[in-house]
C-alpha positions as a printed Julia matrix, in Angstrom:
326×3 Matrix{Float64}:
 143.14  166.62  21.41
 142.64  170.39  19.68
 141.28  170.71  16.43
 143.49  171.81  13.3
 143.71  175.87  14.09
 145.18  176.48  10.79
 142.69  175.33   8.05
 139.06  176.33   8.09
 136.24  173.59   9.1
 133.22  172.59   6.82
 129.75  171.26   7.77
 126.76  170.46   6.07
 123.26  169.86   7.61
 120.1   168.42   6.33
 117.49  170.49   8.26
 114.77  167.55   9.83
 110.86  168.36  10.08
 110.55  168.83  13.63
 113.18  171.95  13.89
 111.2   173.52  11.53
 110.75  177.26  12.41
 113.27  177.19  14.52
 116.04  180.45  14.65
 119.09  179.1   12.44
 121.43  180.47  15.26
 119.73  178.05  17.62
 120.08  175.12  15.27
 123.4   175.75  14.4
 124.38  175.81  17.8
 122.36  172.48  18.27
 124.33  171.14  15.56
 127.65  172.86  16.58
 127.89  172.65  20.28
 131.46  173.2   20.37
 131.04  176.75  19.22
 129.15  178.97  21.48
 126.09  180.84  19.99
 127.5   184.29  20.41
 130.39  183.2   17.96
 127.6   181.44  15.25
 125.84  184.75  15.29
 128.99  186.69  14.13
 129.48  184.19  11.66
 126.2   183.92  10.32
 126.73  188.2    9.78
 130.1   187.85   8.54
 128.59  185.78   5.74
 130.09  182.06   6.62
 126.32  180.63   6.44
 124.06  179.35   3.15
 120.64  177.97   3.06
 119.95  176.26  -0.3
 123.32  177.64  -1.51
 122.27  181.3   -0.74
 124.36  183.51   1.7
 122.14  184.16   4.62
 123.21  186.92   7.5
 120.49  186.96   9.44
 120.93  184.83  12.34
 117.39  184.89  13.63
 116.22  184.04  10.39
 113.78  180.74  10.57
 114.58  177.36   8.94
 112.16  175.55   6.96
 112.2   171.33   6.63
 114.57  169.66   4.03
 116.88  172.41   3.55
 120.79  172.28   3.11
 122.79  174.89   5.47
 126.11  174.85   5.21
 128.68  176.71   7.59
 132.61  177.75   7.6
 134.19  178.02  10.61
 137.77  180.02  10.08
 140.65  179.06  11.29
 140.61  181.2   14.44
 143.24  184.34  14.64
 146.14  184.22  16.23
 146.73  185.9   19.4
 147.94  189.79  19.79
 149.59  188.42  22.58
 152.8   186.82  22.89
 153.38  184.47  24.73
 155.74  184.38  27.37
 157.51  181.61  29.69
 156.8   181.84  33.1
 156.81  179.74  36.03
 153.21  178.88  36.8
 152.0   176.28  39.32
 149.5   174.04  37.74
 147.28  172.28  39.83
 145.07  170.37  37.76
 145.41  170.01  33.55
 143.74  168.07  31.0
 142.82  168.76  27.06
 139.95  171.1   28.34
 141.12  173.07  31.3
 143.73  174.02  33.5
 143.88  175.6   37.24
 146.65  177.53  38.38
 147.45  178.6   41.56
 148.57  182.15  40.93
 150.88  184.13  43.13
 150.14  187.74  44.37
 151.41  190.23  42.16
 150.67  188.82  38.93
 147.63  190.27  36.77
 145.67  187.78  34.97
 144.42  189.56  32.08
 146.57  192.39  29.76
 144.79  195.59  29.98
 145.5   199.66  30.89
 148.53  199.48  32.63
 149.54  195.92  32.37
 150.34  195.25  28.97
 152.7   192.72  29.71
 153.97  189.31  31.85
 149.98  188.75  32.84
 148.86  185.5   33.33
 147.28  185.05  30.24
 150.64  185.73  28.42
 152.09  182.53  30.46
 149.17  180.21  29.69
 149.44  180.92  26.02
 153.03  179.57  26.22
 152.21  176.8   28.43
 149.57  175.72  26.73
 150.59  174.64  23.26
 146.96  173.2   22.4
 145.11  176.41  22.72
 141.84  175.91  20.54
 139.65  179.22  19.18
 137.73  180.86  21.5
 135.48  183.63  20.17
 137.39  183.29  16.96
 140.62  183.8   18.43
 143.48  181.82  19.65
 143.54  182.4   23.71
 142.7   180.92  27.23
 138.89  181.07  28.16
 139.09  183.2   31.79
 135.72  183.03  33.44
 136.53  184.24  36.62
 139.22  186.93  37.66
 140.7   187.11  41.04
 142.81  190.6   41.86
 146.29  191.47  41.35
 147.19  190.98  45.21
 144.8   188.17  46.08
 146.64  184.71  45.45
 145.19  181.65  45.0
 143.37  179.39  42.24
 141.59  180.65  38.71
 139.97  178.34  36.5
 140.51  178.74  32.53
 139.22  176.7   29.89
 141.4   175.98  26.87
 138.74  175.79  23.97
 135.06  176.93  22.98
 133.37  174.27  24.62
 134.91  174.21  28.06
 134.83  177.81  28.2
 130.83  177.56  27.74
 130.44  175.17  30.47
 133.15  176.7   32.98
 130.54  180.05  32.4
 127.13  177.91  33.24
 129.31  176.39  36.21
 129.63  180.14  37.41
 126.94  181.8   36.15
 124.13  179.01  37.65
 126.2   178.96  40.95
 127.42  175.86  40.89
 130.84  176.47  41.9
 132.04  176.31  45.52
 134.69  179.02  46.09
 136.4   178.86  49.46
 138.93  182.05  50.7
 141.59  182.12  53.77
 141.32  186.66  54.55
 143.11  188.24  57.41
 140.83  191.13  59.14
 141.56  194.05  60.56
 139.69  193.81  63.99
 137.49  191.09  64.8
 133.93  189.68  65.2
 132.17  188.96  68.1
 129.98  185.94  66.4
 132.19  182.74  64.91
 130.17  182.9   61.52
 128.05  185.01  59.73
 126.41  185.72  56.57
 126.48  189.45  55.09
 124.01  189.98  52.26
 124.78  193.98  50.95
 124.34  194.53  47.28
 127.34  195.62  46.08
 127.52  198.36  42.76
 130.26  200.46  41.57
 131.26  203.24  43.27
 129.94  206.68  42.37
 132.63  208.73  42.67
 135.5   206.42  42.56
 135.42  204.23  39.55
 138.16  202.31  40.39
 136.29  201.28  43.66
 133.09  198.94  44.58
 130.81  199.93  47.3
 127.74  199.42  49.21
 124.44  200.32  46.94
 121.51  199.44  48.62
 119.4   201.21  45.73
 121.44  200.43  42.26
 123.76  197.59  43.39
 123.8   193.87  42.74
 123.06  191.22  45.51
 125.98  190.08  47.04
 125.92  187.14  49.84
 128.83  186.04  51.51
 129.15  183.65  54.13
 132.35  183.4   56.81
 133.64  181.33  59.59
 136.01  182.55  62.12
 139.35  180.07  62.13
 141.89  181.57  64.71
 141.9   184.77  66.7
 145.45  186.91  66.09
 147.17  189.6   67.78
 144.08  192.83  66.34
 143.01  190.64  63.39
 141.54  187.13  63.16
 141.3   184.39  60.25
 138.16  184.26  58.16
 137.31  181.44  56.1
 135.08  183.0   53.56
 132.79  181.5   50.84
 131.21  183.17  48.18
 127.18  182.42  47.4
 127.48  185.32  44.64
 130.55  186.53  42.9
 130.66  190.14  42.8
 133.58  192.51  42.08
 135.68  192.89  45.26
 132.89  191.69  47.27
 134.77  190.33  50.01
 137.03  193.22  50.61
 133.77  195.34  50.18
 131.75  193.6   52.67
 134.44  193.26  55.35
 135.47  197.06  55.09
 131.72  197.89  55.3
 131.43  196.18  58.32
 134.32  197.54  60.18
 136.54  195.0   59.55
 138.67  195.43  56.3
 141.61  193.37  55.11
 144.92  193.89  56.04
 146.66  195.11  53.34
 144.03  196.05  51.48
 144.47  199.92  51.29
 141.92  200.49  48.47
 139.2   199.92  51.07
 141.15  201.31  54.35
 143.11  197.9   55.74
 145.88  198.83  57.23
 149.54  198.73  55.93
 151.35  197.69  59.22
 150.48  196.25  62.99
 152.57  197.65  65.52
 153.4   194.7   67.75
 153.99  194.62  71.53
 157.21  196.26  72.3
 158.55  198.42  69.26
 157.93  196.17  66.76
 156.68  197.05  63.32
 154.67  194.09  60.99
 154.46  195.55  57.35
 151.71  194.15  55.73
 152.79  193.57  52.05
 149.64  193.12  50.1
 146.01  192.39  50.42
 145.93  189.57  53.02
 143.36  187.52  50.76
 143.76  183.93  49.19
 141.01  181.79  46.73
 142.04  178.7   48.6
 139.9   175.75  47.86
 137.45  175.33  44.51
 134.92  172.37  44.21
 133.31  172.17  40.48
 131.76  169.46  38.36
 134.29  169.17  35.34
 132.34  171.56  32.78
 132.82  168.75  29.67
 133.04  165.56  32.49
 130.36  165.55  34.37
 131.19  162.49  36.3
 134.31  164.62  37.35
 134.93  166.01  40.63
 137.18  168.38  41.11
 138.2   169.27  44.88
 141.33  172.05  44.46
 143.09  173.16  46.7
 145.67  176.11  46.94
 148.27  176.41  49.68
 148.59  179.86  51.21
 151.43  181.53  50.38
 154.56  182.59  51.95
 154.42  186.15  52.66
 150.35  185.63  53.99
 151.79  182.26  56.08
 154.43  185.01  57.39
 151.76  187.78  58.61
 149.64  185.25  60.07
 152.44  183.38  62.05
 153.74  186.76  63.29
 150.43  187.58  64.51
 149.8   184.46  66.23
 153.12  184.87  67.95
 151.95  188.24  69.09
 148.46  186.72  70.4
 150.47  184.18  72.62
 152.81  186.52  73.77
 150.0   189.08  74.82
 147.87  186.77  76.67
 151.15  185.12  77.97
């Protein structure tokens, strides 16, 4: 159940000998563990925290035995967004989190060019129990995927959640599993590629291969089916870098279809005089196994079916294949 968002919350400590001269961020995060410690430190500045009934705003300032700290936690600010109904296909929900299997097409967070009907303007209507996060009334996205990839995000719905879902992904304990169409195909039925990946020098917009300023990047794929000039990868992600699959693949001669940031191409000319137009970036976040971040004891194995217009290119393809070899 969500705490009252509309009043603020009191609390009162009795500082005990052996935390002596420790940081009063770090003990009020000991004490508070719902809030995360980047939020106590702008409270602690914005003057919400006493020691001995003084204002202190120095969050790295050290406690001393038998002292009284109090803090106020305001009631956390509405969202700028609004929200807005949409049809979104849940796939696992409880008090602290929610997964959602999102379709391609839909942006997950408002920004430049998106201002509107993102994902995160659904989930604040869905989601009627929204708890602050940050100070602010919204869902907790850890993880992005892109506008034209489909397939399952993770969000947390309060403080707490959203600090674990972040160890989960920061501390790699979250297995990510993704169906990709490539152009081409490999000779070997697996692989790993390990190419640091860093963002493009001339080409903001873009990622790209940086050997001497990029971030390590290690992705591991299987080879499912062969198609008609493409083939089914089952990918998995060690790291999670910016368009690292679609960077990798196109590296290596082998970029998705659809994807024409990175040169995949837009259509497959079949046998005969047959045109396949490639509608998107053929790339879905299929499967997800994480410990529940507030559960431990909780498994959970998601799963994401692939969607219709990706089911489409990949049956038309096969199709070809068959017809080809005859």
């Amino acid at each position: 159940m969500s705490r009252d968002t509309t009043t603020p919350q009191h609390h009162r400590f009795h500082t005990e000998s052996g935390l002596s001269g420790t940081r009063l961020d770090k003990f009020l995060a000991l004490k508070v563990p719902d809030v995360s410690r980047t939020r106590l430190k702008e409270l602690i500045l914005a003057g919400n925290v006493s020691v001995n009934g003084q204002v202190c705003t120095q969050p790295k300032t050290k406690i001393k035995a038998n002292q009284e700290i109090c803090l106020t936690i305001p009631p956390p600010r509405p969202s700028k967004i609004l929200p807005t109904k949409m049809d979104l296909h849940v796939l696992y929900e409880d008090e602290d989190l929610i997964a959602i299997n999102k379709p391609p097409g839909l942006v997950v967070h408002p920004g430049a060019g998106n201002p509107e009907n993102t994902l995160v303007h659904g989930l604040l209507h869905h989601c009627g129990n929204l708890s602050g996060i940050g100070g602010e009334i919204r869902p907790g996205i850890v993880h992005r995927i892109d506008k034209d990839t489909s397939g399952i995000i993770l969000v947390a719905k309060n403080d707490r959640a959203h600090q674990g879902l972040a160890s989960l992904f920061k501390n790699r304990q979250v297995k990510k599993s993704y169906i990709a169409l490539i152009h081409g195909r490999f000779e070997d039925s697996q692989g790993l590629i390990n190419l640091p990946i860093g963002r493009h020098r001339i080409k903001r917009t873009k990622m790209a291969i940086d050997e001497s300023r990029g971030k390590e990047a290690i992705t591991r794929f299987k080879v499912k089916k062969d198609l008609f000039a493409s083939q089914v990868l089952e990918v998995g992600l060690v790291t999670g870098r910016t368009h690292q699959i679609r960077v990798h693949m196109a590296h290596l001669g082998h970029p998705l279809l659809g994807d024409k940031t990175y040169g995949g191409p837009s259509f497959i000319d079949l046998p005969g005089k047959e045109r396949l137009e490639i509608p998107r970036q053929m790339l879905h976040a299929a499967k997800i196994q994480i410990n529940h971040p507030l559960k431990r004891d909780l498994t959970l194995n998601l799963v994401a079916d692939i969607p219709e217009d990706m089911k489409h290119v990949m049956d038309t393809l096969a199709k070809a294949a068959q017809d080809q070899t005859g």
